[in-house]
C-alpha positions in Angstrom: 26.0 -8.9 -14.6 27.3 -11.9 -16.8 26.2 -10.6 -19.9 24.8 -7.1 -21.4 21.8 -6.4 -23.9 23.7 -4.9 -26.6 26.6 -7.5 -26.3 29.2 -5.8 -25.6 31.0 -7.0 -22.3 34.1 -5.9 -20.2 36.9 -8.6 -20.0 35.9 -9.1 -16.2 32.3 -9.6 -17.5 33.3 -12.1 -20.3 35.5 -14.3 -17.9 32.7 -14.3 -15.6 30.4 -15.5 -18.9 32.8 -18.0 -19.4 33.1 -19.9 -16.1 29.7 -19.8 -15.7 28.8 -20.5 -19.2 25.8 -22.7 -20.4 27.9 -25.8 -21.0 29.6 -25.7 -17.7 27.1 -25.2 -15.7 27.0 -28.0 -12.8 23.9 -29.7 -11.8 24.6 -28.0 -8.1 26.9 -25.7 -6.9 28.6 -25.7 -3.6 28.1 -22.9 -1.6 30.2 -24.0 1.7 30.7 -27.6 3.3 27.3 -27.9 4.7 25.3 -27.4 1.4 24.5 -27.2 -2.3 22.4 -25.4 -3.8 21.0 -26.0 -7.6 21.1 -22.9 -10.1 17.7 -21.5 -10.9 17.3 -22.2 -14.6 14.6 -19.7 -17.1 13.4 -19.2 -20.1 11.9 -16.0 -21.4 9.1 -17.2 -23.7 9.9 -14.3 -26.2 13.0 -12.0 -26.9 10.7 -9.4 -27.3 10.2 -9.6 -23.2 13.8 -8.9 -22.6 14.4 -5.3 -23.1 11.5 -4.7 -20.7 12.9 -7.3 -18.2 16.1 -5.9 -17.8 15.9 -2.5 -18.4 17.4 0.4 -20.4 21.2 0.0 -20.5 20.4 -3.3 -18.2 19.2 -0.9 -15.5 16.9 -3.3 -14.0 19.0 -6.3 -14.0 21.5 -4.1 -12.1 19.2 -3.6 -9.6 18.8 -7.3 -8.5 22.0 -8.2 -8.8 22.8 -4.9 -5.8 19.4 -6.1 -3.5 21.0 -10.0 -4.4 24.8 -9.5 -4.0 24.8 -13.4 -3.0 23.7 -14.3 -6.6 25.2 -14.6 -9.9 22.8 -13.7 -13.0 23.9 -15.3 -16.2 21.9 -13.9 -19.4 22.1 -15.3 -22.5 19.8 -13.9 -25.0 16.4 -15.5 -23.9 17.8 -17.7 -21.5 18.6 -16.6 -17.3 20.5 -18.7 -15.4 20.9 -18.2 -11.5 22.8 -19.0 -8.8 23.4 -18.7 -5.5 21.8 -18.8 -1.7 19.0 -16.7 -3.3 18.4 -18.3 -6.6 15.2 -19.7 -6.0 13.6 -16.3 -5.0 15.8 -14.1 -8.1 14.4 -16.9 -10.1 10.5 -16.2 -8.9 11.3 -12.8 -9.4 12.4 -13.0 -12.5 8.7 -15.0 -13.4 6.8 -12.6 -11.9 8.4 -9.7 -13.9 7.7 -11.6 -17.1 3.8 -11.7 -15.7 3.5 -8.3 -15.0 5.2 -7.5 -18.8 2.8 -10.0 -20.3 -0.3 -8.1 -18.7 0.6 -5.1 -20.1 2.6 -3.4 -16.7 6.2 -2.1 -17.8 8.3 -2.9 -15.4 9.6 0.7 -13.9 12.1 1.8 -10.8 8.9 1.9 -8.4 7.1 -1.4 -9.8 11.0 -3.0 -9.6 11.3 -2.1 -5.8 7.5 -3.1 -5.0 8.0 -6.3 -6.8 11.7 -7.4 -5.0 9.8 -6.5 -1.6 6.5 -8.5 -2.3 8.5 -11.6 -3.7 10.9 -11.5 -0.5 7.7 -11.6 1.5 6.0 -14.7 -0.3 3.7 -12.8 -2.0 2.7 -12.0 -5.7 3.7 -8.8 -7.4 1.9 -9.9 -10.7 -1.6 -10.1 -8.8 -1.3 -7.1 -6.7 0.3 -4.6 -9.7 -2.3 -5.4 -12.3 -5.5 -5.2 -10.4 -6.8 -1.5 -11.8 -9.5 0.1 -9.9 -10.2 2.9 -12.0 -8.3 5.7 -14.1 -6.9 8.8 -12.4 -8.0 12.0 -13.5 -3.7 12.6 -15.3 -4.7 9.5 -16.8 -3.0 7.0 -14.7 -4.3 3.6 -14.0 -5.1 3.7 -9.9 -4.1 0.5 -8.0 -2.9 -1.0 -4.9 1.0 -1.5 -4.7 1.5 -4.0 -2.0 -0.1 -6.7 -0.9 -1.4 -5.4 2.2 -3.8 -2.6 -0.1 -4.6 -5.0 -2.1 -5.9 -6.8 1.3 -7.7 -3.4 1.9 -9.2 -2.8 -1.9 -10.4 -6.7 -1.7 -12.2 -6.4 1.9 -13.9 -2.9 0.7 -15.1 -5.2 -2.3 -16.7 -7.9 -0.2 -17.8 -5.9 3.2 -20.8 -3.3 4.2 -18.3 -1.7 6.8 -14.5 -2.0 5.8 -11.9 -0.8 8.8 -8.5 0.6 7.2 -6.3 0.9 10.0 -2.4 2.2 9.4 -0.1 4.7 9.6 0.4 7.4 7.2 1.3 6.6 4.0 -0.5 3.6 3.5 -3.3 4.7 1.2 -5.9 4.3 3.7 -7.8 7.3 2.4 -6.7 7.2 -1.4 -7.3 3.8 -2.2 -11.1 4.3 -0.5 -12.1 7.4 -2.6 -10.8 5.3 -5.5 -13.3 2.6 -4.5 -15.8 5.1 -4.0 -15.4 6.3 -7.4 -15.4 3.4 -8.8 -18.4 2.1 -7.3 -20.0 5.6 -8.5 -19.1 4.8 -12.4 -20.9 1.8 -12.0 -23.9 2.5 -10.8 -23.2 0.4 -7.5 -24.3 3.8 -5.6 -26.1 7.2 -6.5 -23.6 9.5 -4.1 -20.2 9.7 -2.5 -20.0 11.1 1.2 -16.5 12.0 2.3 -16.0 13.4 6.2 -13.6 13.3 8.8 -13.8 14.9 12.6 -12.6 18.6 12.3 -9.9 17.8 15.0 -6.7 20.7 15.4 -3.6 18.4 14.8 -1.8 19.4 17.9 -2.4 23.1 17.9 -4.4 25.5 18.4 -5.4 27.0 14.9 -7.0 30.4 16.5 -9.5 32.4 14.7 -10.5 31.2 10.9 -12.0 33.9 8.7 -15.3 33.0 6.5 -18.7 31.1 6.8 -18.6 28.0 8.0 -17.7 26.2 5.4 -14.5 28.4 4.9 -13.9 27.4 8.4 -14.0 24.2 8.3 -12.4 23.6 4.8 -8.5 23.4 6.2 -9.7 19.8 8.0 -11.1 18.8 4.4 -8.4 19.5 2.4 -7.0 16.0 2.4 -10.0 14.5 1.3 -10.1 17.1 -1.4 -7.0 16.2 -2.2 -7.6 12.4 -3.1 -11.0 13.0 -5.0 -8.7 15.4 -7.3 -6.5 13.1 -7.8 -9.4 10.6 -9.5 -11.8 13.1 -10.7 -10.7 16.4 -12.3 -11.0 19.5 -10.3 -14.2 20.9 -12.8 -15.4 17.2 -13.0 -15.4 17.5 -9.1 -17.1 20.7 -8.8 -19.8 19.8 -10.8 -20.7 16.7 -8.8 -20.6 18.6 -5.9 -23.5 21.1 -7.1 -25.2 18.1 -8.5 -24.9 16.5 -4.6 -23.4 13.6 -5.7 -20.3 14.1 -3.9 -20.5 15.7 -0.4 -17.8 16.6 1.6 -18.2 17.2 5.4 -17.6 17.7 9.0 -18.5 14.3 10.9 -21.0 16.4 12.6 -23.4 17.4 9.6 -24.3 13.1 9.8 -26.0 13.4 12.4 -29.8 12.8 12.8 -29.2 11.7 8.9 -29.7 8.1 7.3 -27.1 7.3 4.5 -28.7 5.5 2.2 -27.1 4.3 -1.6 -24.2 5.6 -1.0 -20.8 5.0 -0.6 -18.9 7.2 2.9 -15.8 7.2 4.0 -14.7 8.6 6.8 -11.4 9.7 7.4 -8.8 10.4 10.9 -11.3 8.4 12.2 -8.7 7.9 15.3 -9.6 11.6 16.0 -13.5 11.2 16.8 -14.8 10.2 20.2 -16.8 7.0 21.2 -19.7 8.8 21.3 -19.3 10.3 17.3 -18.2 6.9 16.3 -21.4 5.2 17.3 -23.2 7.9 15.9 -21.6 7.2 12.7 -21.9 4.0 12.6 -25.4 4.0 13.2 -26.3 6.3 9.9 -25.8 3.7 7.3 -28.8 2.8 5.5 -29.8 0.3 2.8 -27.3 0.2 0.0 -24.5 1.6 1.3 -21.2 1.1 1.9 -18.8 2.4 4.5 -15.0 3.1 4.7 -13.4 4.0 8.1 -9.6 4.8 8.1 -7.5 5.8 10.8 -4.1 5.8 12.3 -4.2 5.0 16.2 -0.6 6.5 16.6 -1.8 10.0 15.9 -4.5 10.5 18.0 -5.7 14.4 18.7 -8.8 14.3 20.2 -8.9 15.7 23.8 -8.2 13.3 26.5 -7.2 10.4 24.4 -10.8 9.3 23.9 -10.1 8.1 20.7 -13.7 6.2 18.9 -11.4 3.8 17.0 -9.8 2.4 20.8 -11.0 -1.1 21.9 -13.8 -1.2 18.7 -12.1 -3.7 16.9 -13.1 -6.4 19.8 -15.9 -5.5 20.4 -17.2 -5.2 16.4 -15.1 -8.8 16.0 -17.9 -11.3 14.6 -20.0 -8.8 12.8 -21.3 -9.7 9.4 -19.6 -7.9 6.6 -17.7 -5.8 9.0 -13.9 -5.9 8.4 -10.9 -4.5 9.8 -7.4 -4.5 7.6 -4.2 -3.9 9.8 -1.6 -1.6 7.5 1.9 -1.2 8.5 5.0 -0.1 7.4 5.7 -2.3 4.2 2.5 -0.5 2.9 4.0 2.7 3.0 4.3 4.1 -0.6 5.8 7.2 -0.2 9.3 8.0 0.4 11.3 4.9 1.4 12.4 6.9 4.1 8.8 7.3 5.9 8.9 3.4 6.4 12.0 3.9 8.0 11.2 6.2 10.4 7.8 4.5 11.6 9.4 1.1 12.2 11.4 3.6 14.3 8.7 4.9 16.6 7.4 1.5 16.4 10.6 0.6 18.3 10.4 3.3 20.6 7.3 2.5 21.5 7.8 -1.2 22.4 11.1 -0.3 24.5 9.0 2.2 26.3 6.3 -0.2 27.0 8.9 -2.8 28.0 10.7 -0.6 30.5 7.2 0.3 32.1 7.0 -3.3 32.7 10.1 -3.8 34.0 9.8 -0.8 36.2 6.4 -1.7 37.4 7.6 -5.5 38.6 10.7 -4.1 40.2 8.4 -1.8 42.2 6.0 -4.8 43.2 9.0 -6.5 43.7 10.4 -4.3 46.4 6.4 -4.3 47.9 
């Protein structure tokens, strides 16, 4: 960094300030014999902005200049200058940091990362970030942190029948029970519906003790999960007894029409053809749907999965949607991203090497 927030600089810091000072900036730069690139030139519109925009102890402006080690970031009390092969996109950064502080988001670690990733992808931090659905139950605002939810939160807004389709991590199922919710607190529907397929991940679980219910709670507990993270835990209990929130097997929908209400229905890669139809075909007047699933973790017996070959055949549909998540929409550990663009990989060499070894064999025919 070319300057700090309290002032005080190192000598190496100070010579760097003063060949690139204000006055001696050049109109453009060279960057090798092929090129020249302008510096990216902004004003805060406030000094109160600054503290926020760079960060405790500059934190923040530390950041960029590591993810941008091909710029140089000159900061003079309101004024950034920029320069270098990235300047243009540290500069847009830069203006959509000082949107996000304007609309009331501080600018933290997480909202830093989201917001270098979304502006290296051409896309706006400052509209996705702000865009509240509703408050958590610890108080939190709840929104979508990438583009691609907020892809997902907008379709769920416009469609009957919204498709979230991703791997894990995405928010599939968190960002629809916040939905839910929020259509609930406004009166847009008179019960929430949560189910899933109660579908062993890959083992065999043997003998569960209890009723039914008991039984059949380990394949709820996700969804349980999410609604506590919206609604508090006595909150949720109580609209439970009252039935306005229902969670169950995929199984208890049948014969049933849903009407006013808002269902999601989750691991929806794990029901059959047959259950997804059946699903499909409960929705009554006034609802709205959810489906999420992840068509890499599919459990159901034989590989019948109900979410295979649907999206063709639903394609045209009125007010039917499907949203395609991947692994920029992961929100957890930046490490989960990591290792599904690595089965991703895997997965397209293996299908490549099948082709290959099934034209060498036709080959040799």
């Amino acid at each position: 960094m070319l300057t700090k927030a309290n002032n005080q600089v190192t000598a190496k810091q100070a010579a760097r300030a003063e060949s690139h000072s204000f006055s001696n900036l050049p109109s453009r730069w060279p960057m090798d014999d092929a090129m020249t690139i302008a510096p990216v030139r902004l004003t805060v519109p406030g000094n109160h902005l600054m503290p926020g925009l760079l960060g405790p102890h500059d934190e923040w402006l530390e950041a960029i200049e590591k993810r941008f080690p091909e710029t140089d970031i000159l900061v003079r009390g309101n004024e950034i200058v920029v320069n270098g092969q990235k300047a243009a996109m540290v500069g847009r950064l830069f203006e959509e940091m000082i949107m996000l502080l304007q609309r009331g988001l501080p600018i933290d670690a997480s909202n830093l990362g989201l917001s270098i990733d979304m502006v290296a992808a051409d896309e706006n931090p400052s509209d996705v970030l702000t865009a509240d659905i509703i408050k958590s139950s610890r108080g939190g605002r709840i929104r979508p942190k990438t583009a691609g939810q907020k892809r997902y939160v907008d379709a769920i807004q416009r469609n009957t029948i919204t498709f979230g389709i991703g791997p894990a991590g995405t928010g599939k199922s968190w960002l629809a029970v916040a939905m839910a919710i929020q259509a609930l607190q406004n009166k847009e529907v008179e019960r929430i519906i949560l189910t899933r397929p109660a579908v062993e991940a890959g083992e065999r679980l043997g003998f569960l003790p209890g009723d039914l219910m008991a039984k059949i709670d380990p394949y709820l507990r996700p969804l349980y999960d999410a609604l506590h993270d919206m609604v508090d835990i006595e909150g949720a209990e109580r609209l439970q007894e009252r039935g306005v929130i229902e969670v169950a097997p995929l199984a208890f929908m049948r014969g049933r029409t849903l009407n006013n209400s808002f269902i999601i229905l989750d691991e929806a890669q794990n029901t059959t053809p047959e259950q997804m139809k059946m699903f499909l075909t409960r929705i009554g007047f006034g609802s709205k749907v959810v489906v999420t699933g992840d068509a890499t973790q599919v459990d159901v017996p034989d590989g019948r999965s109900g979410l295979n070959k649907l999206e063709p055949m639903l394609r045209g549909i009125e007010s039917l949607e499907f949203v395609l998540l991947g692994s920029r929409d992961v929100v957890r550990h930046s490490i989960v991203g990591a290792i599904i663009d690595a089965y991703d990989e895997n997965d397209e060499k293996k299908r490549k090497d099948a082709e290959a070894a099934k034209e060498r064999r036709n080959n040799v025919s």
